[in-house]
N, C-alpha and C positions, 0 to 999 in steps of 0.2 A: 504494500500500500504506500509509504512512504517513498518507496521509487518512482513510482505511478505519480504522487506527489512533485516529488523534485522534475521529472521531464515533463511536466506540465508548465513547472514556474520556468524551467529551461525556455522551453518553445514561447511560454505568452514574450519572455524580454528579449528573445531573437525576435517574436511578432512586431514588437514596441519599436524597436530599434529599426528595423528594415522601416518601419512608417512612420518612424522619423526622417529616416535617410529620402525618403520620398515626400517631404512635404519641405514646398521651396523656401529657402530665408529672405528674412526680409533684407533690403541694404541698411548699410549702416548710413548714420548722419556724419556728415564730415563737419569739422570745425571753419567758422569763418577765420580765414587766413590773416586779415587785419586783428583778430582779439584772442588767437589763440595762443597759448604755453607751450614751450616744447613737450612737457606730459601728454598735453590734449594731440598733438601731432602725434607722438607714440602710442597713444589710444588709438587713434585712428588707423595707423597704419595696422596695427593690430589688428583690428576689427576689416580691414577691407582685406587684409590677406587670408582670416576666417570664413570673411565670406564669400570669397571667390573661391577657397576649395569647398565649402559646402557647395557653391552654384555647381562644381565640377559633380559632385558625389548626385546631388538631386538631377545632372543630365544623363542619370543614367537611368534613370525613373522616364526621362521624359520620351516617348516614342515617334510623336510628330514632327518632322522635317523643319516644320514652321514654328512649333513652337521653341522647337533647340536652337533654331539662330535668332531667335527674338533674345530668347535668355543667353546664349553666347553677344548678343550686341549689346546688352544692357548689363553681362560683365565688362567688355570692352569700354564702352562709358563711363561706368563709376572709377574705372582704372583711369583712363584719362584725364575725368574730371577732381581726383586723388592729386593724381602727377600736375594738374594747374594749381591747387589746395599747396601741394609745398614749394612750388615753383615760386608763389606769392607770397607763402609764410619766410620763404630763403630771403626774398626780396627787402623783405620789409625788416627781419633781422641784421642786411646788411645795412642798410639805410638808416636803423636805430644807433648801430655805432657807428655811424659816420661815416661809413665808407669800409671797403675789407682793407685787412691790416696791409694785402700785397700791396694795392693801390699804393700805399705810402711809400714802401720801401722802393717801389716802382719811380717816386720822384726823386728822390737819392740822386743825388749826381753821381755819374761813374766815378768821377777824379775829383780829391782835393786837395 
């Protein structure tokens, strides 16, 4: 009986899990790039690299031609729209300190 038991609780959390694995994630929210912390950008990165390998794991659920390149475009996008997310937080961290440190040494005269 207690066998019959445990390959039941076996089977329902392989059940659970496969119908997790099949139910799509939502995207994550990115930080606005003018207010955020370097934390809030490692959250973030965090969170879009989680959830583009679930979008990986849920396209294997998915059967329809059309609906696997919807979800592979709308991975491609939040990736993209990530990559302008730190291109503007880089920006505006170099701009806060005045400029990168190269720029300066770059006015250095070669000879004095």
């Amino acid at each position: 009986m207690r066998l019959t038991g445990l390959l039941g609780l076996v089977f329902a959390l392989a059940a659970a899990q496969g119908a997790l694995a099949c139910s799509e994630p939502a995207p994550p929210t990115l930080p606005e790039p003018h207010l955020a912390a370097p934390a809030d950008m490692l959250l973030a990165q965090r969170e879009v690299e989680h959830y583009l390998a679930a979008q990986e794991a849920y396209l294997a659920c998915v059967h329809d031609p059309g609906r696997h390149n919807a979800i592979v475009d709308r991975m491609h996008a939040l990736a993209k729209r990530f990559n302008q997310v730190v291109r503007a937080y880089k920006a505006r961290q170099t701009n806060q300190a005045g400029g990168s440190w190269l720029a300066s040494l770059d006015a250095v005269p070669a000879s004095q």
